[in-house]
C-alpha positions, 0 to 999 in steps of 0.5 A: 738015920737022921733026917738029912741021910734019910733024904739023901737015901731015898734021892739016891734010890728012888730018883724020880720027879716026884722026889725033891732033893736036899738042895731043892728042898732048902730052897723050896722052904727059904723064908719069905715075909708074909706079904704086908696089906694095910687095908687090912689093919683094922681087922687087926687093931680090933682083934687085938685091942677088943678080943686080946685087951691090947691096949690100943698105944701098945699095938700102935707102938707094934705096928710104928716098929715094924713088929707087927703088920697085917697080911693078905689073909687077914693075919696079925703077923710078929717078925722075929728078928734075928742077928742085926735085926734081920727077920729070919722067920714070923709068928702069924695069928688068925683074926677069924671066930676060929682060932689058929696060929702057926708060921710063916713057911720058912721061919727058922726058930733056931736064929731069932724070936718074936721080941718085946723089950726095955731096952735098959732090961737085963731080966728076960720072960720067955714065952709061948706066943707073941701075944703072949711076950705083948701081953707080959711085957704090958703086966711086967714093964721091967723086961724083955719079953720073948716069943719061943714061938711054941713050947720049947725047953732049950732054944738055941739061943738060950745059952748065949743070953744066959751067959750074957748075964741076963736073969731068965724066967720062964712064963710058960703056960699054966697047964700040963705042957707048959709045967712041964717044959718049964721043969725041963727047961730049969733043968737043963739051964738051972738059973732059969727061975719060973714065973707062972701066969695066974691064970692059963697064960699071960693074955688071960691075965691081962684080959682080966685085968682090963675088963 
Protein backbone atom coordinates (compact mmCIF):
# COMPACT_ATOMS: atom_id res chain seq x y z
CA UNK A 1 0.00 0.00 0.00
CA UNK A 2 1.24 3.71 -0.48
CA UNK A 3 2.33 5.57 2.39
CA UNK A 4 -0.78 7.38 3.65
CA UNK A 5 -2.83 3.92 4.03
CA UNK A 6 -0.16 2.50 5.57
CA UNK A 7 -0.18 5.34 8.28
CA UNK A 8 -3.63 5.08 8.32
CA UNK A 9 -3.40 1.00 9.30
CA UNK A 10 -1.36 1.16 11.82
CA UNK A 11 -3.17 4.35 13.76
CA UNK A 12 -5.84 2.37 13.37
CA UNK A 13 -4.48 -1.00 14.98
CA UNK A 14 -1.98 0.26 16.96
CA UNK A 15 -3.15 3.20 18.57
CA UNK A 16 -1.38 4.45 21.17
CA UNK A 17 0.83 7.66 22.18
CA UNK A 18 3.51 6.93 20.79
CA UNK A 19 1.77 6.93 17.30
CA UNK A 20 1.22 10.10 15.23
CA UNK A 21 -1.71 10.23 13.20
CA UNK A 22 -1.82 11.69 9.66
CA UNK A 23 -3.02 14.90 10.66
CA UNK A 24 -0.67 15.43 13.20
CA UNK A 25 1.88 14.25 11.18
CA UNK A 26 1.33 17.23 8.45
CA UNK A 27 1.38 19.37 11.24
CA UNK A 28 4.42 18.39 13.00
CA UNK A 29 6.33 18.65 9.40
CA UNK A 30 4.45 22.24 8.30
CA UNK A 31 7.40 24.35 7.07
CA UNK A 32 8.97 27.21 8.85
CA UNK A 33 11.76 29.63 7.86
CA UNK A 34 14.84 28.96 9.40
CA UNK A 35 15.15 31.52 11.84
CA UNK A 36 17.09 34.81 10.08
CA UNK A 37 20.77 35.80 12.36
CA UNK A 38 22.60 38.83 10.83
CA UNK A 39 25.40 38.52 13.33
CA UNK A 40 26.28 35.79 11.46
CA UNK A 41 26.59 36.89 7.88
CA UNK A 42 30.07 37.22 7.83
CA UNK A 43 30.83 33.59 8.24
CA UNK A 44 28.57 33.32 5.37
CA UNK A 45 30.11 36.07 2.78
CA UNK A 46 33.43 34.12 3.59
CA UNK A 47 32.36 30.72 2.75
CA UNK A 48 30.80 31.93 -0.33
CA UNK A 49 33.04 34.49 -1.48
CA UNK A 50 36.59 32.62 -0.53
CA UNK A 51 35.73 28.78 -0.49
CA UNK A 52 32.97 28.83 -3.47
CA UNK A 53 34.54 31.90 -5.51
CA UNK A 54 31.42 33.78 -5.29
CA UNK A 55 31.87 36.99 -6.43
CA UNK A 56 31.22 39.19 -3.57
CA UNK A 57 28.51 41.76 -5.86
CA UNK A 58 26.88 38.50 -6.53
CA UNK A 59 26.00 37.17 -2.74
CA UNK A 60 25.19 40.78 -2.05
CA UNK A 61 22.59 40.86 -4.70
CA UNK A 62 21.38 37.40 -2.62
CA UNK A 63 21.66 38.61 0.37
CA UNK A 64 19.52 42.49 -0.94
CA UNK A 65 16.83 40.06 -2.38
CA UNK A 66 16.10 37.93 0.24
CA UNK A 67 17.62 34.73 -1.49
CA UNK A 68 19.82 33.98 0.61
CA UNK A 69 20.46 35.11 4.56
CA UNK A 70 22.32 33.37 7.42
CA UNK A 71 20.83 31.47 10.48
CA UNK A 72 21.36 30.72 14.23
CA UNK A 73 23.48 27.49 13.11
CA UNK A 74 26.01 29.37 10.95
CA UNK A 75 23.69 27.98 7.60
CA UNK A 76 23.71 29.91 4.33
CA UNK A 77 20.03 29.58 3.67
CA UNK A 78 18.41 29.64 -0.19
CA UNK A 79 14.51 30.29 0.12
CA UNK A 80 12.52 28.60 -2.55
CA UNK A 81 9.67 30.50 -3.64
CA UNK A 82 6.88 29.34 -4.97
CA UNK A 83 3.53 30.65 -6.48
CA UNK A 84 3.48 34.58 -5.70
CA UNK A 85 6.63 34.45 -4.32
CA UNK A 86 5.78 32.66 -1.02
CA UNK A 87 8.46 30.72 0.31
CA UNK A 88 7.22 27.33 0.51
CA UNK A 89 10.67 25.35 1.49
CA UNK A 90 14.74 26.13 2.04
CA UNK A 91 18.04 24.93 0.87
CA UNK A 92 20.42 25.07 3.97
CA UNK A 93 24.20 24.59 3.44
CA UNK A 94 27.07 24.42 6.17
CA UNK A 95 29.71 27.13 6.71
CA UNK A 96 31.83 24.51 8.67
CA UNK A 97 35.35 22.46 7.33
CA UNK A 98 32.72 19.67 7.22
CA UNK A 99 30.62 19.55 4.30
CA UNK A 100 26.71 19.12 4.81
CA UNK A 101 23.66 20.39 3.21
CA UNK A 102 20.08 19.50 3.45
CA UNK A 103 16.58 21.26 4.09
CA UNK A 104 14.61 23.05 6.16
CA UNK A 105 11.97 20.69 7.78
CA UNK A 106 9.00 21.18 6.09
CA UNK A 107 10.26 22.13 2.31
CA UNK A 108 8.07 21.13 0.07
CA UNK A 109 10.01 20.58 -3.17
CA UNK A 110 7.08 19.89 -4.98
CA UNK A 111 5.48 23.80 -4.98
CA UNK A 112 8.49 25.82 -5.55
CA UNK A 113 12.69 26.10 -6.28
CA UNK A 114 15.64 27.96 -5.23
CA UNK A 115 15.83 30.34 -8.40
CA UNK A 116 18.30 32.63 -9.95
CA UNK A 117 17.02 34.76 -13.04
CA UNK A 118 17.08 37.35 -16.03
CA UNK A 119 14.27 38.11 -16.05
CA UNK A 120 14.11 38.99 -19.98
CA UNK A 121 15.32 34.91 -20.11
CA UNK A 122 13.27 32.39 -21.54
CA UNK A 123 16.12 29.70 -21.45
CA UNK A 124 16.27 27.74 -18.07
CA UNK A 125 19.46 25.56 -16.35
CA UNK A 126 18.23 23.29 -14.14
CA UNK A 127 20.49 22.29 -11.31
CA UNK A 128 21.61 20.04 -8.22
CA UNK A 129 22.35 22.99 -5.37
CA UNK A 130 21.66 26.56 -4.98
CA UNK A 131 25.16 27.05 -5.24
CA UNK A 132 25.04 25.51 -8.19
CA UNK A 133 22.06 27.42 -10.03
CA UNK A 134 24.35 30.87 -8.32
CA UNK A 135 27.25 29.47 -9.88
CA UNK A 136 25.60 28.84 -13.55
CA UNK A 137 23.85 31.89 -13.43
CA UNK A 138 27.26 33.82 -12.83
CA UNK A 139 29.07 31.57 -15.98
CA UNK A 140 25.81 31.88 -18.37
CA UNK A 141 24.31 35.33 -17.61
CA UNK A 142 21.58 34.64 -20.29
CA UNK A 143 19.42 32.38 -18.06
CA UNK A 144 17.37 31.34 -15.33
CA UNK A 145 18.95 29.08 -12.95
CA UNK A 146 17.00 26.89 -10.94
CA UNK A 147 17.73 24.63 -7.90
CA UNK A 148 15.96 20.77 -8.24
CA UNK A 149 17.14 20.81 -4.70
CA UNK A 150 18.66 17.37 -5.50
CA UNK A 151 18.72 14.93 -8.46
CA UNK A 152 15.55 14.79 -9.44
CA UNK A 153 14.35 13.45 -13.52
CA UNK A 154 10.67 15.17 -13.28
CA UNK A 155 10.01 17.75 -10.82
CA UNK A 156 6.61 18.72 -10.52
CA UNK A 157 6.75 21.97 -12.03
CA UNK A 158 8.69 20.89 -15.05
CA UNK A 159 5.92 20.24 -17.46
CA UNK A 160 4.30 23.82 -16.60
CA UNK A 161 7.70 25.92 -17.68
CA UNK A 162 7.92 23.54 -20.78
CA UNK A 163 4.60 24.45 -21.87
CA UNK A 164 5.45 27.93 -21.19
CA UNK A 165 7.63 28.04 -23.95
CA UNK A 166 10.68 28.24 -21.91
CA UNK A 167 14.19 25.98 -23.59
CA UNK A 168 15.09 23.56 -20.94
CA UNK A 169 18.63 22.19 -19.99
CA UNK A 170 19.61 20.19 -17.80
CA UNK A 171 23.17 21.04 -15.83
CA UNK A 172 23.32 18.30 -13.66
CA UNK A 173 26.57 17.10 -12.41
CA UNK A 174 29.06 15.37 -14.35
CA UNK A 175 29.37 12.04 -12.76
CA UNK A 176 27.28 8.79 -12.60
CA UNK A 177 23.99 10.16 -11.16
CA UNK A 178 24.01 13.32 -12.53
CA UNK A 179 24.07 11.52 -16.34
CA UNK A 180 22.10 9.49 -15.38
CA UNK A 181 18.98 11.43 -14.17
CA UNK A 182 20.03 13.68 -16.81
CA UNK A 183 19.06 10.43 -19.39
CA UNK A 184 15.87 10.12 -17.66
CA UNK A 185 14.83 13.27 -17.42
CA UNK A 186 15.60 13.91 -21.60
CA UNK A 187 13.31 10.98 -21.84
CA UNK A 188 10.56 11.62 -19.92
CA UNK A 189 10.70 15.66 -21.42
CA UNK A 190 12.37 15.07 -24.91
CA UNK A 191 13.09 18.95 -25.61
CA UNK A 192 15.07 19.16 -22.46
CA UNK A 193 18.71 19.68 -24.16
CA UNK A 194 21.98 18.61 -21.81
CA UNK A 195 24.30 20.87 -20.71
CA UNK A 196 27.18 19.50 -18.83
CA UNK A 197 29.42 21.04 -16.47
CA UNK A 198 33.18 20.85 -17.64
CA UNK A 199 34.37 19.82 -14.51
CA UNK A 200 32.12 17.81 -11.70
CA UNK A 201 29.34 20.59 -11.59
CA UNK A 202 29.15 24.19 -12.14
CA UNK A 203 30.91 25.81 -8.81
CA UNK A 204 34.11 23.71 -9.62
CA UNK A 205 33.88 25.48 -12.99
CA UNK A 206 33.51 28.82 -11.70
CA UNK A 207 36.35 28.03 -8.88
CA UNK A 208 38.48 27.50 -11.73
CA UNK A 209 37.68 30.22 -13.44
CA UNK A 210 38.40 32.57 -10.53
CA UNK A 211 41.45 31.26 -9.06
Amino acid sequence: CDFKTALRWLDANFAGPGVFNEKQRLIAKAFRPPQRCDANLPRIRQYLCLRRRIPRHAVNALLKSGRLYADRLNNAVFPMLGKKAEIVGAELRGTGAAKWRGMSPGSRKSLGAFIVNSRKSRKMILCESAIDAVSAFILHPWCVAVSTSGVSADPTWLPNVLSKGFEVFCGFDSDETGERFARKMMRLHPSVIRLRPRLKDWNDVLKKRMA
